[in-house]
Backbone as a chain_set.jsonl record, in Angstrom:
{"seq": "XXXXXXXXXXXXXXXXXXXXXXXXXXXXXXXXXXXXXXXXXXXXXXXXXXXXXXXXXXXXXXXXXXXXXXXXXXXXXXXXXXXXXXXXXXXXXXXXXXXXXXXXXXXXXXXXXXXXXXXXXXXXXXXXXXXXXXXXXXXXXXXXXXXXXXXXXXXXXXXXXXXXXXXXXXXX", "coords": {"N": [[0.827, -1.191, 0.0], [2.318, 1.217, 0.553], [3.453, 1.291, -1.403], [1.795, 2.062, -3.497], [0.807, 4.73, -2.568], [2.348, 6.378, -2.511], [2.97, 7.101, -5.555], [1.386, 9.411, -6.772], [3.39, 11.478, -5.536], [5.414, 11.294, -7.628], [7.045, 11.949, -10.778], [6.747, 9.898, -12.96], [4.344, 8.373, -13.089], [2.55, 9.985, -13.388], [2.936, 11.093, -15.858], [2.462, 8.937, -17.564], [-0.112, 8.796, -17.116], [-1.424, 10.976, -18.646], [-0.058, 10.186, -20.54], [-1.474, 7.963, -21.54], [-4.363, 8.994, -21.608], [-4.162, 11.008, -23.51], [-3.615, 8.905, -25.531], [-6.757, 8.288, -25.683], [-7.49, 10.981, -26.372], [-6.328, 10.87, -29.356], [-7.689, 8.648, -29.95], [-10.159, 9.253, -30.659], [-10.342, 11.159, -32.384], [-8.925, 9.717, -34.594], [-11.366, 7.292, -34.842], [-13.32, 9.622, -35.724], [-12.365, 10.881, -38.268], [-10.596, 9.076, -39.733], [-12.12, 6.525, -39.553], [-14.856, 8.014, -39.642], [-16.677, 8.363, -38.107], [-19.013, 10.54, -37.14], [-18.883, 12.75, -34.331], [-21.664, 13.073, -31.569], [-23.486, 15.675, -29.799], [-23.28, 14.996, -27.543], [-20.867, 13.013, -27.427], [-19.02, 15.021, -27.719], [-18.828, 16.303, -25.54], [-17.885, 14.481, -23.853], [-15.316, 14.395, -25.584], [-14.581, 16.407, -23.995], [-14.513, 16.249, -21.366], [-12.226, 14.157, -21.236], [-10.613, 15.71, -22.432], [-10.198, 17.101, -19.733], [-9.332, 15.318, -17.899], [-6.822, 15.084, -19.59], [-5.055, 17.506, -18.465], [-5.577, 17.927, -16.38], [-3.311, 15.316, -15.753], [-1.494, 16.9, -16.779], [-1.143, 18.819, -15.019], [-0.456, 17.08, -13.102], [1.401, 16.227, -13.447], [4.006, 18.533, -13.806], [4.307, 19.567, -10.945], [4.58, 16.749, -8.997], [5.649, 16.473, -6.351], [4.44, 18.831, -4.944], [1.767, 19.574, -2.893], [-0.381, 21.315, -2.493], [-0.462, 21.133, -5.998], [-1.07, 18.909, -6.58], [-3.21, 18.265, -5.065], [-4.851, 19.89, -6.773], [-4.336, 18.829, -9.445], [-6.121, 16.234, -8.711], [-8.051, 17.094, -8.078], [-9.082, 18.463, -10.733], [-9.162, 15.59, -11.862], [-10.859, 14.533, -10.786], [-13.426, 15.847, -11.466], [-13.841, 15.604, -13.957], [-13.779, 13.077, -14.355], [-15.886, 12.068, -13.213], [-17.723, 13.744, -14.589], [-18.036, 13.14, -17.0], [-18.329, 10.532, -16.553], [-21.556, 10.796, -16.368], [-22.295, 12.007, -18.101], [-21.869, 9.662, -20.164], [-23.42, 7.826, -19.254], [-25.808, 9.393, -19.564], [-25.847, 9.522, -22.357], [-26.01, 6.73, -23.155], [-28.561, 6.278, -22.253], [-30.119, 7.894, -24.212], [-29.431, 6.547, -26.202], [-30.299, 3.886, -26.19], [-33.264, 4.578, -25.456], [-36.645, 3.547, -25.88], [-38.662, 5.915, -26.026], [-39.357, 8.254, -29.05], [-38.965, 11.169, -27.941], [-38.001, 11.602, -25.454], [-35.552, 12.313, -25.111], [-33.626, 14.649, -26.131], [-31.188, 16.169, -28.652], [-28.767, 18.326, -28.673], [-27.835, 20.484, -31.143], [-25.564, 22.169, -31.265], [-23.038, 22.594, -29.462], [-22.765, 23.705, -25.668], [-20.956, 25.306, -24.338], [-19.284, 27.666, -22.425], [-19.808, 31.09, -22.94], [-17.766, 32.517, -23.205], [-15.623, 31.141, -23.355], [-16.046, 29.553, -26.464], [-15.426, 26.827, -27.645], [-16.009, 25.231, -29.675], [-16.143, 27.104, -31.738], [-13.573, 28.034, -31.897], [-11.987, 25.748, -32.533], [-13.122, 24.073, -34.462], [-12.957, 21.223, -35.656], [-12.047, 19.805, -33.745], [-14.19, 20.372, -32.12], [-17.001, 20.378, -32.908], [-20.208, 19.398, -33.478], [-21.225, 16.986, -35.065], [-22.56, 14.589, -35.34], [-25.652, 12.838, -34.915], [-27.033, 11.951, -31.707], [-28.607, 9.804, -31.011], [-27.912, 7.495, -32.646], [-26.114, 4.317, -32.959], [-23.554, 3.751, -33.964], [-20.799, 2.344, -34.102], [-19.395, -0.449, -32.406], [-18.316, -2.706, -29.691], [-17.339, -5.558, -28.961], [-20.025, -6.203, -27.824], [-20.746, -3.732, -26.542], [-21.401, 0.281, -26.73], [-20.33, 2.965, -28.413], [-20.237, 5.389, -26.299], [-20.807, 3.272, -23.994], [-18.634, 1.951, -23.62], [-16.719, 4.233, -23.012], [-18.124, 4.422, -20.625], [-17.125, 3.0, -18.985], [-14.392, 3.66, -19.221], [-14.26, 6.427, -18.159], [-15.085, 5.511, -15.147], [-13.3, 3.317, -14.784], [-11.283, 5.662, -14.1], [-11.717, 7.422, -12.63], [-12.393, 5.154, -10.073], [-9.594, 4.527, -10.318], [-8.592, 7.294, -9.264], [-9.984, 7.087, -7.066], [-8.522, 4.901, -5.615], [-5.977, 5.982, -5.129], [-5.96, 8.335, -3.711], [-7.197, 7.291, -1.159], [-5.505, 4.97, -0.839], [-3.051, 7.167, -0.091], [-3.781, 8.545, 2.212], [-4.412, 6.848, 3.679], [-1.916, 5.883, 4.374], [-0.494, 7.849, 4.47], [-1.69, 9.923, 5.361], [-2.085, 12.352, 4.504], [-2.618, 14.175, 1.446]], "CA": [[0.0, 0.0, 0.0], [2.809, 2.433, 0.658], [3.856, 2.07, -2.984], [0.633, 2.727, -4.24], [0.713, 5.702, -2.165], [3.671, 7.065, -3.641], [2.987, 7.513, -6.915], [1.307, 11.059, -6.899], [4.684, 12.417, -5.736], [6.512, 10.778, -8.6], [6.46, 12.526, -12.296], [6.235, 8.837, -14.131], [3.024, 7.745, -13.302], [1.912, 11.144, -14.432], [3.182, 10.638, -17.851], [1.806, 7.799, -17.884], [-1.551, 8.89, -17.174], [-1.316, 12.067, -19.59], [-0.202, 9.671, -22.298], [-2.775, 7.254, -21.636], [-5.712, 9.782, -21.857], [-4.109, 11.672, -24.881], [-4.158, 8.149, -26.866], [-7.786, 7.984, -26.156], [-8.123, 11.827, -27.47], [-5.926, 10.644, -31.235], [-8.684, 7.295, -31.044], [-11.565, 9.736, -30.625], [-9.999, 11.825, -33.583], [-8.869, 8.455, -35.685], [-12.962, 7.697, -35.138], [-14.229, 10.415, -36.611], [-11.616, 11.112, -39.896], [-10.522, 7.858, -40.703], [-13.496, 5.818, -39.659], [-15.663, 8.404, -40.535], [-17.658, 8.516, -37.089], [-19.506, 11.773, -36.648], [-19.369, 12.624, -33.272], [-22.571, 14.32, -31.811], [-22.65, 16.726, -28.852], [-22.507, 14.488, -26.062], [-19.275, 12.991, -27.999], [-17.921, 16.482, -27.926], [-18.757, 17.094, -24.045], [-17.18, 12.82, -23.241], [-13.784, 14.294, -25.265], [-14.046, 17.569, -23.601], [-14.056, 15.433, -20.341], [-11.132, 13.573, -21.622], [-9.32, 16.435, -22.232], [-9.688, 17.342, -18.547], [-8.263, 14.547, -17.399], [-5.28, 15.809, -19.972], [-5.195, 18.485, -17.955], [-5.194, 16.94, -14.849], [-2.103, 14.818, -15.967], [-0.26, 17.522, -16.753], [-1.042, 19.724, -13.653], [0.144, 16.882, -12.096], [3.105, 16.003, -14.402], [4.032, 19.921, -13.63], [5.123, 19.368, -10.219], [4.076, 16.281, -8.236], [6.218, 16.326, -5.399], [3.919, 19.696, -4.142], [0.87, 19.055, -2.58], [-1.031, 21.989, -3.564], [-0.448, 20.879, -7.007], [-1.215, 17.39, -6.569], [-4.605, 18.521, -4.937], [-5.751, 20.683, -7.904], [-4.907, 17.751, -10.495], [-7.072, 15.483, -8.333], [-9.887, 17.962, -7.908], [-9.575, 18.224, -12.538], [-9.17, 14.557, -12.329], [-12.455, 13.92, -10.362], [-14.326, 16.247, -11.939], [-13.696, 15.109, -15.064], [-13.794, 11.167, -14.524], [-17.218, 11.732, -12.916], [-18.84, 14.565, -15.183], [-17.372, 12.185, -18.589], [-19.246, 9.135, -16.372], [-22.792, 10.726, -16.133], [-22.489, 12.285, -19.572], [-21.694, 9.077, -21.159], [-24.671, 7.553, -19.383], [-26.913, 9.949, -20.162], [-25.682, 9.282, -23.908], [-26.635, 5.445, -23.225], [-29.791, 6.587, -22.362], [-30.534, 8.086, -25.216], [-29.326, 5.63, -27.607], [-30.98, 2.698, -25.75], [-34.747, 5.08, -24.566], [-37.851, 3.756, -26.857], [-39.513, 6.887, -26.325], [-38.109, 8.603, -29.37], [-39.389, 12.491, -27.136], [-37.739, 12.095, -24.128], [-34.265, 12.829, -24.848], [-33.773, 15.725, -27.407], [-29.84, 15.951, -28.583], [-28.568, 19.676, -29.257], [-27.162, 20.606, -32.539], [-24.104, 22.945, -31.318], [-22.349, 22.365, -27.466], [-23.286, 24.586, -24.591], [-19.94, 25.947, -24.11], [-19.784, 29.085, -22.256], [-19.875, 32.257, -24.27], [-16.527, 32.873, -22.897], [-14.657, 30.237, -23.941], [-16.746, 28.992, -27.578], [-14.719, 26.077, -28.245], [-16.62, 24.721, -30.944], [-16.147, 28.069, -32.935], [-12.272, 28.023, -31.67], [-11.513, 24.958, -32.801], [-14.583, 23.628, -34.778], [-12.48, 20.317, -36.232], [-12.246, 18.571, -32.466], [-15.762, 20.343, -31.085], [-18.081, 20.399, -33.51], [-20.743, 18.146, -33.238], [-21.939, 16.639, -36.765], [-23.436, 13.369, -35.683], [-27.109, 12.23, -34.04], [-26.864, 11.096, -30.26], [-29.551, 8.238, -30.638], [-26.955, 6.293, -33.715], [-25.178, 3.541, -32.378], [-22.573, 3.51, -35.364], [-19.98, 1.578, -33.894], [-19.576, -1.221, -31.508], [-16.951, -3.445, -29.619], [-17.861, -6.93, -27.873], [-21.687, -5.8, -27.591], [-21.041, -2.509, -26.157], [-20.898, 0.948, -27.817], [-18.616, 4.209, -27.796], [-20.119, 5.453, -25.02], [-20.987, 2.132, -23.23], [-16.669, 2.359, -23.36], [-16.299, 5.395, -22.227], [-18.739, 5.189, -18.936], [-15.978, 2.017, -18.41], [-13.249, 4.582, -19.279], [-14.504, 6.923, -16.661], [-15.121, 4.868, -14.129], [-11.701, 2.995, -13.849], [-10.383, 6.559, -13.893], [-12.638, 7.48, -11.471], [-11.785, 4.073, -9.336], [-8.578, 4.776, -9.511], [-8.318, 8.567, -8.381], [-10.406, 6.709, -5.273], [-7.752, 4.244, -4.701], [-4.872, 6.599, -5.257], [-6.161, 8.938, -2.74], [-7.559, 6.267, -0.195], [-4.132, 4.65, 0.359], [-2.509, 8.3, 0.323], [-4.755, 8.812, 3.362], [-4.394, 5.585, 4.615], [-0.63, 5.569, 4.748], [0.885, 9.081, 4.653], [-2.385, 10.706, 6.388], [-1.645, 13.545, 3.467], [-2.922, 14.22, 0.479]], "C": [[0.873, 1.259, 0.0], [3.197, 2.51, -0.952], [2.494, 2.944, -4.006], [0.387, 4.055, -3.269], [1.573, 7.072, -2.349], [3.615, 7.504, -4.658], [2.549, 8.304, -7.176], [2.155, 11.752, -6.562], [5.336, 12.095, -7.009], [5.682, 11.519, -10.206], [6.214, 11.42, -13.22], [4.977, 8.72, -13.99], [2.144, 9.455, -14.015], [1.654, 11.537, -15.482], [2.952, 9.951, -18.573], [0.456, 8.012, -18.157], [-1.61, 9.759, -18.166], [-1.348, 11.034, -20.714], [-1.259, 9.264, -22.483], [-3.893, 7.9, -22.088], [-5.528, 10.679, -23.437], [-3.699, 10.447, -26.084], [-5.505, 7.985, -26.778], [-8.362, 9.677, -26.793], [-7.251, 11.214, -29.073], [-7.007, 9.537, -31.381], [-9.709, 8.223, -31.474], [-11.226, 10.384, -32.303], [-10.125, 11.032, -35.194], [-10.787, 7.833, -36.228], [-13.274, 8.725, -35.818], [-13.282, 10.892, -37.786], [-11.267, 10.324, -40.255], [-11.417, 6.599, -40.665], [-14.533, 6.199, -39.762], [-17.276, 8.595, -39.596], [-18.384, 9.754, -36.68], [-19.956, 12.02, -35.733], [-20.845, 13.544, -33.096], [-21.975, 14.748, -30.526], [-22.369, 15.837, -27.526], [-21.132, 13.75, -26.265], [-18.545, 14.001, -27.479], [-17.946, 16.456, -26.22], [-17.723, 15.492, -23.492], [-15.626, 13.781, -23.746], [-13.686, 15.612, -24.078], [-13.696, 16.89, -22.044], [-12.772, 14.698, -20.223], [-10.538, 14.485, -21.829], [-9.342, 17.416, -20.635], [-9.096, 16.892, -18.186], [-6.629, 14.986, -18.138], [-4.695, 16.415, -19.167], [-4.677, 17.849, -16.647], [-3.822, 16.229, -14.704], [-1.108, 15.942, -16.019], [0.005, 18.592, -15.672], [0.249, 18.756, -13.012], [1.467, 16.195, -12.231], [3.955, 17.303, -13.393], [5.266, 19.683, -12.339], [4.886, 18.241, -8.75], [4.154, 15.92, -6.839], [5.671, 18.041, -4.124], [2.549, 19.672, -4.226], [-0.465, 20.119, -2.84], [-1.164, 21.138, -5.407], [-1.097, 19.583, -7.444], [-3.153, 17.252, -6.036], [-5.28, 19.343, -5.798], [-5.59, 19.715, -8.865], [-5.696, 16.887, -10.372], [-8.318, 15.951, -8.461], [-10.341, 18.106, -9.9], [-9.883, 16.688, -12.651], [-10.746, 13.651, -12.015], [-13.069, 14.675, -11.081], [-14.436, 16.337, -12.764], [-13.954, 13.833, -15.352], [-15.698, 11.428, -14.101], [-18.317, 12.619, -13.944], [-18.921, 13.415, -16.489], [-18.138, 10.899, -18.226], [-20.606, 9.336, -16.669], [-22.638, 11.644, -17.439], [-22.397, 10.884, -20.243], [-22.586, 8.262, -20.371], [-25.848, 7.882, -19.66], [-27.188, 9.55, -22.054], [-26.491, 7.855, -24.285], [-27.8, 5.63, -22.94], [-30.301, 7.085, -23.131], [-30.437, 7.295, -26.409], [-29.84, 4.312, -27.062], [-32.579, 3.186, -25.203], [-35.483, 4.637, -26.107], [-38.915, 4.854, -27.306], [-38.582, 8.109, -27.151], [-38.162, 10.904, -28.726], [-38.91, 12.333, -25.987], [-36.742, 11.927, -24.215], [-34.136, 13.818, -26.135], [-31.782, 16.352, -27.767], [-29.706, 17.509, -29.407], [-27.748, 19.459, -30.314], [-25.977, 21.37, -32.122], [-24.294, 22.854, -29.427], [-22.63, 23.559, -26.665], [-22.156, 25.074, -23.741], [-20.226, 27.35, -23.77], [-19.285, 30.047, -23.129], [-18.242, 32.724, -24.299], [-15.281, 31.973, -23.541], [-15.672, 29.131, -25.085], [-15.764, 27.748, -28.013], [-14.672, 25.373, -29.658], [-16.446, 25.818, -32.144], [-14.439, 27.747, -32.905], [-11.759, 27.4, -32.614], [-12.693, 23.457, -33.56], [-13.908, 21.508, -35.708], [-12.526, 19.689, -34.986], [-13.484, 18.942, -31.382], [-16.831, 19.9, -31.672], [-18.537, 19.229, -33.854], [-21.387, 17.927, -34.891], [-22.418, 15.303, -36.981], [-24.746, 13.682, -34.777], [-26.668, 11.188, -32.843], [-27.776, 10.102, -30.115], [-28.364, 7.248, -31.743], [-26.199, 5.656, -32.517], [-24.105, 3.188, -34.208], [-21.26, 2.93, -34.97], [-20.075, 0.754, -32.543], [-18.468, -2.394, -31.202], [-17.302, -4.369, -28.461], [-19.278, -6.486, -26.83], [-21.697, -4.169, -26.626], [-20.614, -1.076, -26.878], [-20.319, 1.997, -27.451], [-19.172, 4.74, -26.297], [-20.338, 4.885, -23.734], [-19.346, 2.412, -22.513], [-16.266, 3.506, -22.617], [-16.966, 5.896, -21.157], [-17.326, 4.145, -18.864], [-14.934, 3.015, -17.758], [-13.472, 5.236, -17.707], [-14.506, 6.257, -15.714], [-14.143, 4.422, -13.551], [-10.981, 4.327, -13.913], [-11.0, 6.938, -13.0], [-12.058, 6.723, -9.878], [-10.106, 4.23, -8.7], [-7.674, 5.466, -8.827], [-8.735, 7.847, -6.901], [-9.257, 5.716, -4.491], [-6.349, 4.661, -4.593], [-4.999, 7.48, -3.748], [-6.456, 8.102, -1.041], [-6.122, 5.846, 0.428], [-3.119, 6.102, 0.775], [-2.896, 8.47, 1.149], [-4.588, 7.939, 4.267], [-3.059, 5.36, 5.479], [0.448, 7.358, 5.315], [-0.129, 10.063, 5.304], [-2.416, 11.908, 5.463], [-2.067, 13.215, 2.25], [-1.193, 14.512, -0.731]], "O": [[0.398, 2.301, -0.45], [3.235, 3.552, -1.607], [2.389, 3.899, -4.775], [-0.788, 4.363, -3.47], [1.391, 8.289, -2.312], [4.302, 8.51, -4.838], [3.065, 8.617, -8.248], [2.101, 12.872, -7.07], [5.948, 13.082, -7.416], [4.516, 11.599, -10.592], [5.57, 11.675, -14.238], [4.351, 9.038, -15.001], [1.362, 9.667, -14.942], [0.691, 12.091, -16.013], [3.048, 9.965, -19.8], [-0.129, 7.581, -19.151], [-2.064, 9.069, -19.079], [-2.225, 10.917, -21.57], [-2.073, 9.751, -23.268], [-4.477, 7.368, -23.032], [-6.421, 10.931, -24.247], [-3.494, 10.755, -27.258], [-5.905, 7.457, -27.815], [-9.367, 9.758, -27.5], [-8.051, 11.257, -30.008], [-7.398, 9.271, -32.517], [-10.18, 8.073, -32.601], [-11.893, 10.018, -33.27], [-10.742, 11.267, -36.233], [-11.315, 7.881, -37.339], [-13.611, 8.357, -36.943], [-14.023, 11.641, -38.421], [-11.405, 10.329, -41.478], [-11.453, 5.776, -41.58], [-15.446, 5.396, -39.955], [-18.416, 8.823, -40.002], [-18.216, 9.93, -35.473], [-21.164, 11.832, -35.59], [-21.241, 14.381, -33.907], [-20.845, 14.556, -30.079], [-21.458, 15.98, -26.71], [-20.289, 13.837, -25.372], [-17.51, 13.827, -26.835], [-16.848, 16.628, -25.692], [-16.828, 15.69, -22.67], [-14.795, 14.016, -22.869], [-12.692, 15.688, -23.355], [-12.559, 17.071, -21.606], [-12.247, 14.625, -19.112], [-9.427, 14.306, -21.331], [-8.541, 18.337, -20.479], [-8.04, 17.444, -17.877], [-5.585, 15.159, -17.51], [-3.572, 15.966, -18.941], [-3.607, 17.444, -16.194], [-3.164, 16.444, -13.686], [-0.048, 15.922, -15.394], [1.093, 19.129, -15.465], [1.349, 19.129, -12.606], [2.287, 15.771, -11.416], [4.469, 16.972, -12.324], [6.489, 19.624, -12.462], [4.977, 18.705, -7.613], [3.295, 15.336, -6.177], [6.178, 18.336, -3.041], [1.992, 19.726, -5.323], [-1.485, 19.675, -3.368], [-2.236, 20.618, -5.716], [-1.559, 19.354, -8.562], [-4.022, 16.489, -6.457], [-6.464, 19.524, -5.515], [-6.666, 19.472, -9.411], [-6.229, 16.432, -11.385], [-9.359, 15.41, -8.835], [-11.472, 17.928, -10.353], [-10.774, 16.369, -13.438], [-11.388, 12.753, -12.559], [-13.643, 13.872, -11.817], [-15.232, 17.237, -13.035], [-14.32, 13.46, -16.467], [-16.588, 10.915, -14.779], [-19.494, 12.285, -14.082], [-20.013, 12.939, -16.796], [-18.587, 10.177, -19.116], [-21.172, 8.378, -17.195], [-23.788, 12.081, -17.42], [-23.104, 10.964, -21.247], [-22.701, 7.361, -21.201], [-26.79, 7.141, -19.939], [-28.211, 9.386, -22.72], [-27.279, 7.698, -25.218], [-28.435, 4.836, -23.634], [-31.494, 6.828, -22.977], [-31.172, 7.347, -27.395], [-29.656, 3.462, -27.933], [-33.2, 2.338, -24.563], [-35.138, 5.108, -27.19], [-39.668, 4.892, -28.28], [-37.646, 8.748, -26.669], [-37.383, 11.725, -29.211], [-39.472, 13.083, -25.189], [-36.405, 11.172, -23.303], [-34.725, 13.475, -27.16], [-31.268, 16.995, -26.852], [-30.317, 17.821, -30.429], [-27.044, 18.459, -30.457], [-25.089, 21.102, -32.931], [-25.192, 22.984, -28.596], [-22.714, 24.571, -27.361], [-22.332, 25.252, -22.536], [-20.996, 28.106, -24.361], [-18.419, 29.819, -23.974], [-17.663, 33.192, -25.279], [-14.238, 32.331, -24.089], [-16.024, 28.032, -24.655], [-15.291, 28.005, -29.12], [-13.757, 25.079, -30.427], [-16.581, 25.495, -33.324], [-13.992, 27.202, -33.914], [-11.145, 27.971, -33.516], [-12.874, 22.301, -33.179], [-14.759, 20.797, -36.242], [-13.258, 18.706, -35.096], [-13.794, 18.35, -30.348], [-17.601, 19.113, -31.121], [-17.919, 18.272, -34.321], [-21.906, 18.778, -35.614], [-22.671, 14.781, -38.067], [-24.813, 14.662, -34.035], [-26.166, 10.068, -32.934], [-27.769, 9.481, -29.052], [-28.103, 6.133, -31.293], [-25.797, 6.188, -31.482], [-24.262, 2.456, -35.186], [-20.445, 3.166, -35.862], [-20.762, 1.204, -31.627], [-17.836, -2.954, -32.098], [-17.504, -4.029, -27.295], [-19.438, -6.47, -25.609], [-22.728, -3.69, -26.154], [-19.601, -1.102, -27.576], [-19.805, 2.118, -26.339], [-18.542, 4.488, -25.269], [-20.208, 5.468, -22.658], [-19.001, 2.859, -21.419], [-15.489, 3.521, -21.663], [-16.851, 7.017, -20.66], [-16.315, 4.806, -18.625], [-14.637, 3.23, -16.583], [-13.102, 4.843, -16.6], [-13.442, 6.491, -15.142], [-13.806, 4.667, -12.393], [-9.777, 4.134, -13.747], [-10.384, 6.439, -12.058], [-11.545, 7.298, -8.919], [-9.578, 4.155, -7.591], [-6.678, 5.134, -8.184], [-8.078, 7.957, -5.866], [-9.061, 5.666, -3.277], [-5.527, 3.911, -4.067], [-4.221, 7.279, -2.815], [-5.897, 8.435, 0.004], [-5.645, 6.113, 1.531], [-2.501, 6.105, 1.84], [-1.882, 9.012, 1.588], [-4.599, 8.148, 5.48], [-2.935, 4.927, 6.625], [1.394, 7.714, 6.018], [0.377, 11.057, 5.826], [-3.116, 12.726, 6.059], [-1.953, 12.048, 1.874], [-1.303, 14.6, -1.954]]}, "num_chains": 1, "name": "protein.A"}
């Protein structure tokens, strides 16, 4: 337990996690231009979740051996693993609800006015598919079936990162 308690001071596992999350933003990308997947908007809000966690990695790339620092990539990393979980069930709820009126899927993201991302950078926001399609699928579950998973073990394992940090060093 003390090693697993260790590893938020240390800059590898950080780089690790960063990479990790920035190969699932190039799949999300590889999906939609070379397989031709048109995300819609809850797509766009799952990567924008995924690129918190980026974020999060690299806060805590940055400097992990200060505890400030280490508590603001946790606080992006949760609130990113969990917003990216209940967005990408809400998504399964819409692409699995028979009633086709009780989920209604916006045409452009709800980005604040302040930061328009979708105008910014309209090639990795902009939404140009339908949130009821299931257009791809991998051992009976579909992209965002995967990506509550995703969340979740990132989720899981901010809880057991922090848990033994707590457990063993009493410190965040």
């Amino acid at each position: 337990m003390n090693w697993l308690a260790q590893l938020p001071t240390q800059r590898t596992p950080w780089l690790l996690f960063s990479g990790i999350v920035f190969l699932l933003e190039i799949m999300a990308l590889f999906f939609q231009y070379k397989m031709g997947l048109a995300p819609c908007i809850m797509c766009i809000y799952q990567r924008t979740a995924v690129l918190g966690l980026l974020i999060a990695g690299i806060i805590g790339t940055s400097n992990p051996e200060h505890r400030g620092v280490r508590l603001l990539a946790y606080s992006v990393w949760a609130v990113s693993s969990v917003w990216g979980f209940i967005i990408a069930r809400e998504h399964i709820e819409m692409q699995t609800t028979t009633d086709p009126f009780a989920f209604s899927c916006e045409f452009e993201p709800n980005f604040p006015a302040f930061m328009p991302l979708h105008d910014w950078i309209p090639s990795f926001f902009a939404a140009t598919g339908d949130c009821g399609n299931i257009d791809w699928q991998f051992a009976g579950l579909s992209m965002p079936a995967w990506m509550e998973v995703i969340f979740a073990l990132f989720a899981a394992t901010l809880f057991l990162l922090v848990t033994s940090r707590l457990m063993t060093k009493r410190s965040l």
